[in-house]
Structure formats: C-alpha cells, structure tokens
C-alpha positions as CSV (number, residue, x, y, z in Angstrom):
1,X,118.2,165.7,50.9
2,X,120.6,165.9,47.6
3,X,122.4,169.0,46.9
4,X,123.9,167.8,44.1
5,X,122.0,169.8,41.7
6,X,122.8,172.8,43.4
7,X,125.5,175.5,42.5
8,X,129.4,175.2,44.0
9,X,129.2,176.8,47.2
10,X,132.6,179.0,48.3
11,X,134.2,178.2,51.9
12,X,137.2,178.3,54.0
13,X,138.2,175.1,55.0
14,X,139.6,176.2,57.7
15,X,136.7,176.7,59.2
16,X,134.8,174.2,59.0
17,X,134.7,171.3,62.2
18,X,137.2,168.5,61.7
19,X,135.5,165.1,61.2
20,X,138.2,163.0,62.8
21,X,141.0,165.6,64.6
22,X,142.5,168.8,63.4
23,X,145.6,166.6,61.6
24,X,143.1,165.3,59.3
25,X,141.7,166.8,55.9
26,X,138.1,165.7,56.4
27,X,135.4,168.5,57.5
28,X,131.9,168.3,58.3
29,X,129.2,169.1,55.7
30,X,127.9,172.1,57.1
31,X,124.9,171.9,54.9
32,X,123.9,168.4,55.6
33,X,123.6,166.4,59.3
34,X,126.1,163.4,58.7
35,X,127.9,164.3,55.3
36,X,131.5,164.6,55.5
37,X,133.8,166.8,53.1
38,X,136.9,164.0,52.1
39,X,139.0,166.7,50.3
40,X,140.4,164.8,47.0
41,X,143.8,164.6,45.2
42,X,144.9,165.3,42.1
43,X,145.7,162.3,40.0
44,X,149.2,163.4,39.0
45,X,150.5,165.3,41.2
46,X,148.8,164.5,44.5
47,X,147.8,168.0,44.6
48,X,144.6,168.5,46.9
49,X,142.0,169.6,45.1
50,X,140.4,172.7,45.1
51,X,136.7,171.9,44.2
52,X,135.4,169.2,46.7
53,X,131.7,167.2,46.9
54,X,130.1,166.0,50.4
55,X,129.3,162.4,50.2
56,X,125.9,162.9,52.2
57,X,124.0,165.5,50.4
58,X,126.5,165.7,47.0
59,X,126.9,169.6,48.0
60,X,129.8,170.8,46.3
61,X,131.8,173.3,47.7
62,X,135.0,175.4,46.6
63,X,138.1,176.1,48.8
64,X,138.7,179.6,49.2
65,X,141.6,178.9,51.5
66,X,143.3,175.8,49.1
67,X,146.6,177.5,48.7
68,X,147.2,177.6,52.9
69,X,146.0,173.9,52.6
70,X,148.3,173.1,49.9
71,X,151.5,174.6,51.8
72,X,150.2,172.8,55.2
73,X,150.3,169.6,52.9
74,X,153.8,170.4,51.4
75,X,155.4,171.0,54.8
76,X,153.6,167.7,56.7
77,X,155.4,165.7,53.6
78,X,158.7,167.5,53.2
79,X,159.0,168.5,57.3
C-alpha cells in the first residue's frame, strides 16, 4: 500500500512507538505495518527536519512537536 500520493499528515512525535529505544529518533509508521519514520537532517546545519516520509508506505507526515525535538537534540550534543 503507497501513501505517497497522499496529503502531509500532522503528528507529535512524541507519540508515536520508538522503532529501536526511546534514545533513538526512529518511530513507527503508524499508518503502515512495518514502515519506520527515520527522521532526516538538514544538509547544513544538521538540523532535524520537520517534514519526514515513512520508508514503507511513503506517508509523509509533519512534526508538530519539532522544536521539543530540536532542543532534545541540541542538549544530547552540547550536554
């Protein structure tokens, strides 16, 4: 099933299940049964990326909790 045709869906990371442990970035798809949500960088700055895309199904999905993710990220590199 490809939902890459479909419109960018809004979610809070925070809730979605960790693929690996809570340490990592990586969610579950919850639309799809094995997809996984990598969370990308920006090229520059290293920034994660607020716009994401599951690798199973191609759903993307926007993060409506990016800033809390981006000052987790900032404090596990500076901390």
């Amino acid at each position: 099933m490809s939902n890459a045709d479909k419109e960018t869906i809004a979610v809070y990371w925070s809730q979605l299940k960790p693929a690996i442990d809570r340490r990592s970035y990586k969610r579950e798809c919850p639309f799809c049964e094995n997809g996984l949500l990598l969370v990308g960088r920006e090229r520059g700055l290293l920034e994660l990326e607020e716009i994401d895309g599951c690798i199973g199904c191609g759903q993307r999905v926007r993060y409506l909790d990016i800033d809390k993710m981006r000052e987790r990220d900032w404090a596990h590199k500076t901390g």
